[in-house]
C-alpha positions in Angstrom: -32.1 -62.1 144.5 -32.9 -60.6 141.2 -31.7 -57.4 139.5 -33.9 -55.0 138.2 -32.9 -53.6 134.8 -34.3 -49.8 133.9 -34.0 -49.3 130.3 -33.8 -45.9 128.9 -36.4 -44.4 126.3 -35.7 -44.3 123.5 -35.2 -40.9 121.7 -37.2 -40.8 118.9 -35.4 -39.9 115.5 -36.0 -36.5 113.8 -38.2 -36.4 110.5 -36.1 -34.9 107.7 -38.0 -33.7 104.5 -36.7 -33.2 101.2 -37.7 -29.9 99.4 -37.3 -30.0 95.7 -37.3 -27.0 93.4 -40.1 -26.3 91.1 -38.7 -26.8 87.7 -40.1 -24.4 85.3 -40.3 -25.5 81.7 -39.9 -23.9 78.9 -41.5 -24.8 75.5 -39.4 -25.3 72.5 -42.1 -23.2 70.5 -42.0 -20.0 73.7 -38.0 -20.4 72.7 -38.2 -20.1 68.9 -40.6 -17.2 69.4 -38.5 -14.9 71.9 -35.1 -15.4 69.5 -37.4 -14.6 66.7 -38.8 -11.4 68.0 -34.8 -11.0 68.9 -33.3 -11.5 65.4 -36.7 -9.6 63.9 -35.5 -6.2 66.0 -32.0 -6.7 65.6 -32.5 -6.9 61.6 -34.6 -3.4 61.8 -31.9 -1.8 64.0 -28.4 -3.2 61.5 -31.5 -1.6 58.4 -31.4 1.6 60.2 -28.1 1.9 60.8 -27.2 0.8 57.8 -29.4 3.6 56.4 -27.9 6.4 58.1 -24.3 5.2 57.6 -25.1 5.6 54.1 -26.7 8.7 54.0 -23.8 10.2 55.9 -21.1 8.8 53.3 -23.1 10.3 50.4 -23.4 13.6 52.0 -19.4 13.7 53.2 -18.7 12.6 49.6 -20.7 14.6 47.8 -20.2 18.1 50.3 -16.5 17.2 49.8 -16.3 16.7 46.0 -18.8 20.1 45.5 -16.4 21.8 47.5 -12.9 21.0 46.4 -14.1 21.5 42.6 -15.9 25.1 43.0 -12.0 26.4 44.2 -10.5 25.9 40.6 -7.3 24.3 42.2 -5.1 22.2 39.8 -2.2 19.9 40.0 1.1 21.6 38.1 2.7 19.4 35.4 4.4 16.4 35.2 7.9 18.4 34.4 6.8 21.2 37.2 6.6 18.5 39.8 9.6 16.8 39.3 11.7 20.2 39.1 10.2 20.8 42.1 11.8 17.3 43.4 7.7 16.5 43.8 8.2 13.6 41.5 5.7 11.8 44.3 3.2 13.8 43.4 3.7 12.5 39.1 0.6 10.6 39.6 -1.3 13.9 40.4 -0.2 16.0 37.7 -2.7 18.8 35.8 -5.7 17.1 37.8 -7.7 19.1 39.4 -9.0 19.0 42.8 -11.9 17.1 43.5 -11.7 14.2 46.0 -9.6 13.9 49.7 -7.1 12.0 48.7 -6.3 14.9 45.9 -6.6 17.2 48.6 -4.6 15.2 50.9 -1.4 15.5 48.1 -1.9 18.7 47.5 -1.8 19.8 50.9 2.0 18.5 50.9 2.4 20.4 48.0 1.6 23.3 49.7 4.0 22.5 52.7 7.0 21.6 50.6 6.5 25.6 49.1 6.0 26.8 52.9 9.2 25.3 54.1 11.1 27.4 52.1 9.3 31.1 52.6 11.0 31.3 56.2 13.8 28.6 56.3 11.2 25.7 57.8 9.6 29.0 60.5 5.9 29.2 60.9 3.5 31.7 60.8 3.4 31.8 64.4 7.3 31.4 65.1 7.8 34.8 63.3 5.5 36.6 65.3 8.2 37.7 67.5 10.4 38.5 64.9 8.1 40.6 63.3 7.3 42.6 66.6 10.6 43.0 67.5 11.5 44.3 63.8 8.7 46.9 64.3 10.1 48.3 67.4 13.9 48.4 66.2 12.0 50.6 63.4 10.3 52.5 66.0 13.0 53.2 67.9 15.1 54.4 64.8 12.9 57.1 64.2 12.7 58.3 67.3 16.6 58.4 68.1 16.6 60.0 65.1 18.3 57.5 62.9 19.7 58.3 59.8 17.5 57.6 56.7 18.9 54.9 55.5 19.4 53.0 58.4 15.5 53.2 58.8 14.8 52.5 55.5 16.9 49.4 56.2 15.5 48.0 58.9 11.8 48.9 57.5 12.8 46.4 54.6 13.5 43.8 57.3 10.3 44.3 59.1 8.6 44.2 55.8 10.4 41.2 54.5 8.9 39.3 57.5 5.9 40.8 57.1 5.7 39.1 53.8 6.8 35.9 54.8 4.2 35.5 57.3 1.1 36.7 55.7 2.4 34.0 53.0 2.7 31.5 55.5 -0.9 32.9 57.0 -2.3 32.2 53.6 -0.9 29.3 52.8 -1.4 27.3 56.0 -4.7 28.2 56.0 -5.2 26.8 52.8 -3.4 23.7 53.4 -5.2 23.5 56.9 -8.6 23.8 54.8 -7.6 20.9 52.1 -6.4 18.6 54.9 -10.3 19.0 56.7 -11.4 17.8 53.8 -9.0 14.7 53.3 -10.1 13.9 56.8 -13.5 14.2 55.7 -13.6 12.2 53.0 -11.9 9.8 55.5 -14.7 9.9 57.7 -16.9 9.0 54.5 -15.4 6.3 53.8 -15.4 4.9 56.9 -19.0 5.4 57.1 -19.4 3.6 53.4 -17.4 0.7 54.9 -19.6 0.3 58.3 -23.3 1.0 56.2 -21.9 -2.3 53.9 -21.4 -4.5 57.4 -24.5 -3.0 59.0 -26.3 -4.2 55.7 -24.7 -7.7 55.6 -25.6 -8.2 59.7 -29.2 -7.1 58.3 -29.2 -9.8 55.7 -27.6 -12.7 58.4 -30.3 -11.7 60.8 -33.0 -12.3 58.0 -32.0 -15.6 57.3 -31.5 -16.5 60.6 -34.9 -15.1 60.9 -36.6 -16.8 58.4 -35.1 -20.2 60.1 -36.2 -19.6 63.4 -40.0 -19.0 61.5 -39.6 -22.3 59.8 -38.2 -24.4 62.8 -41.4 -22.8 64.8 -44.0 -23.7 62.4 -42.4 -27.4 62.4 -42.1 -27.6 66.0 -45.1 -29.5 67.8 -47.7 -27.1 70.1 -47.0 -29.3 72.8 -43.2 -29.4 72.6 
């Protein structure tokens, strides 16, 4: 007797298809030209700035000096400064006051002087003081006070009176000569940046002028 075999289908395999990515190509000669056109409007923009870091150091420096030398202010002698233990100031001595760094030293001239009007106080530290001197006169007066004992206090309220309209003056003049050290600062620093602006300028051109010659070398089809 025979046995009867049943084979099974088979299951047909499934189709697998490989996509590949379009590959975009760029021409040597479409490369040159975009860092060209790159380098070309970097070059204009480091010009410009370059241009307007220059105008604004000429201006500081020139609105500075114009300043500083219409006000007539002079260093004191060699012998002055070093009687007034200012011997750090020697280098200074009967110049007259035309640049920030000058105004800079004479500005700590000005606060050596001011540290001895009120014992190292400030124009605002004595404005208590000076109230509370008023009143003590005030109220002398009006307890009837003997007249010298008003007259006594009046020449305290007067004496800081004195001291801080001196102070006034003086820190607003050494406030005034320090604006224009930090001026001249800011000048500078301008001069410095218009020089590297300029220079990134000049890198850009060559690097310009190479990218131009590599393009013109370059095959069209490349």
């Amino acid at each position: 007797m025979s046995t009867a075999v049943i084979q099974e289908p088979r299951q047909s395999q499934p189709t697998t298809t490989t996509t590949t990515a379009p590959v975009v190509a760029l021409k040597r000669r479409t490369i040159d030209s975009v860092l060209i056109g790159f380098g070309v409007v970097a070059m204009v923009a480091f010009a410009i700035a370059g241009a307007m870091l220059t105008w604004g150091h000429n201006f500081s420096s020139d609105y500075v000096g114009k300043e500083l030398s219409s006000q007539n202010i002079s260093f004191p002698s060699k012998d002055a400064l070093i009687k007034g233990d200012r011997a750090d100031l020697v280098k200074f001595a009967d110049q007259k006051l035309n640049t920030g760094k000058e105004a800079e030293a004479y500005a700590s001239f000005i606060n050596g002087h001011l540290q001895d009007v009120a014992a190292g106080a400030t124009y605002a530290d004595l404005g208590a003081p000076e109230s509370a001197a008023k009143a003590d006169v005030k109220a002398a007066v009006d307890s009837g006070a003997s007249t010298a004992t008003v007259a006594e206090l009046q020449a305290k309220a007067d004496g800081i009176t004195n001291q801080r309209n001196t102070l006034f003056k003086g820190e607003t003049l050494r406030g005034l000569l320090l604006s224009a050290y930090a001026w001249s600062t800011v000048g500078m620093i301008a001069g410095l940046a218009a020089l590297g602006a300029f220079l990134a300028a000049g890198l850009m051109a060559v690097l310009v002028v190479l990218g131009i010659i590599h393009h013109r070398r370059t095959p069209a089809t490349a």
